[in-house]
FIVOSE-618614 format. One record per residue (C-alpha): x, y, z; residue in three letters. Coordinates in steps of 0.25 Angstrom, whole numbers, plus 2048, in hexadecimal, padded with zeros to 3 digits. Example, Ala and Ser with C-alpha at 12.3 -4.5 7.8 and 13.67 -1.06 7.14 Angstrom:
! FIVOSE-618614
8317EE81FALA
8377FC81DSER
! end
This chain:
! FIVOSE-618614
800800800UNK
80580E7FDUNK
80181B805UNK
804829804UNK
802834810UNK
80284080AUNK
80384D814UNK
80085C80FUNK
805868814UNK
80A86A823UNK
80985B825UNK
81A85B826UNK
819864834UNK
81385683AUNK
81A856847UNK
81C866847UNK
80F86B842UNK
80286C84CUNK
807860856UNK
7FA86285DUNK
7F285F850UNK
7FE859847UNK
804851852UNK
814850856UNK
81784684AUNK
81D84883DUNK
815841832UNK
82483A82EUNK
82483383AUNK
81782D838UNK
81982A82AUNK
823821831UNK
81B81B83BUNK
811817831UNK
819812826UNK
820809831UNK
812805836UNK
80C802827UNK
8197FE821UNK
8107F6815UNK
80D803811UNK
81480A807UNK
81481880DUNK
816825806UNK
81583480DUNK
815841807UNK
81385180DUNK
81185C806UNK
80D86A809UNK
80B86D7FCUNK
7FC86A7F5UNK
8018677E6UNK
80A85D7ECUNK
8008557F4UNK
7F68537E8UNK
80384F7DFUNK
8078457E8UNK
7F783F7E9UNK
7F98427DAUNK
8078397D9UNK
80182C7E4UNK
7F382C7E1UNK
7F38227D8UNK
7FB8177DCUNK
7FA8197EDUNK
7F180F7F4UNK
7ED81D7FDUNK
7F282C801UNK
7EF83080EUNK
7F083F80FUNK
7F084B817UNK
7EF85880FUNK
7F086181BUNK
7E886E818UNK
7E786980BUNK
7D985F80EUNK
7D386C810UNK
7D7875804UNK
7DD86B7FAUNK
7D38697EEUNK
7DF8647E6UNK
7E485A7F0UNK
7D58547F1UNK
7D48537E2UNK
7E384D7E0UNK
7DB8417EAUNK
7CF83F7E2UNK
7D983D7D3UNK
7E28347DCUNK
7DE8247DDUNK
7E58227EBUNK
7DC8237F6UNK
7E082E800UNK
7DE82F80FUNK
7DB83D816UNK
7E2840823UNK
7E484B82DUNK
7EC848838UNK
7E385483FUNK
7D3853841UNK
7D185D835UNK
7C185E83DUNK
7C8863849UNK
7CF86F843UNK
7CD87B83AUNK
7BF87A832UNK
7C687B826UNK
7CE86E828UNK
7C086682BUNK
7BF86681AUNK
7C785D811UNK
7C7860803UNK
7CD850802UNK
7C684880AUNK
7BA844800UNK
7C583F7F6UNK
7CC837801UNK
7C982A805UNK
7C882D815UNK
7CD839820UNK
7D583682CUNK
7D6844835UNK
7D8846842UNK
7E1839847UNK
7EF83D847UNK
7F983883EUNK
7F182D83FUNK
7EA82F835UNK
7F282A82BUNK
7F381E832UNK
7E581D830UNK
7E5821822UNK
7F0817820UNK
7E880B827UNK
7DB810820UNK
7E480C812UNK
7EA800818UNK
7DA7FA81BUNK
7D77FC80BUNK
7E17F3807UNK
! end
């Protein structure tokens, strides 16, 4: 099985950023801990702040990954492009926020992505992810 996290813009000050939202770990080391934990799975990360780049690299792996997980930061709520790059992919993509996006600002309730994606995780940590990844595991 192949996965791709993809992170947007300000998810690289994990560990610095907000700990009290964020928490004190950097997404590097728990890239680590879940490709140790999942090591049948052929991992792949990316983090950009830069919209272009996240909808190239959906562009680039959305044909021939088994599913993206992805976290676009502020980008769920304002991204147009990066919803439509989802609906021309054919990998199925996962939406996660490490935040409950509900419990914050009314702006961050709305995600432009969420109706092209096969499920949301928010508001569970970098556990999210691990949820994304088990969710992907129990297709197969």
């Amino acid at each position: 099985m192949k996965l791709l996290i993809i992170n947007g813009p300000n998810l690289n000050l994990l560990g610095k950023r907000e700990p009290t939202i964020y928490g004190h770990s950097s997404f590097e080391d728990f890239f680590l801990q879940l490709k140790t934990k999942y090591s049948s799975i052929d991992f792949e990360y990316y983090q950009s702040n830069v919209e272009g780049e996240l909808i190239n690299k959906l562009h680039e792996v959305g044909f021939s990954y088994d599913g993206i997980i992805m976290n676009a930061g502020a980008y769920t709520h304002t991204s147009i492009g990066i919803a439509d790059a989802i609906v021309g992919i054919k990998s199925p993509v996962i939406e996660v926020h490490i935040s409950n996006i509900y419990t914050r600002e009314e702006y961050r309730h709305i995600s432009l992505m969420a109706k092209n994606c096969i499920g949301v995780i928010t508001g569970l940590g970098l556990n999210s992810y691990r949820l994304a990844v088990e969710h992907f595991l129990s297709l197969n």
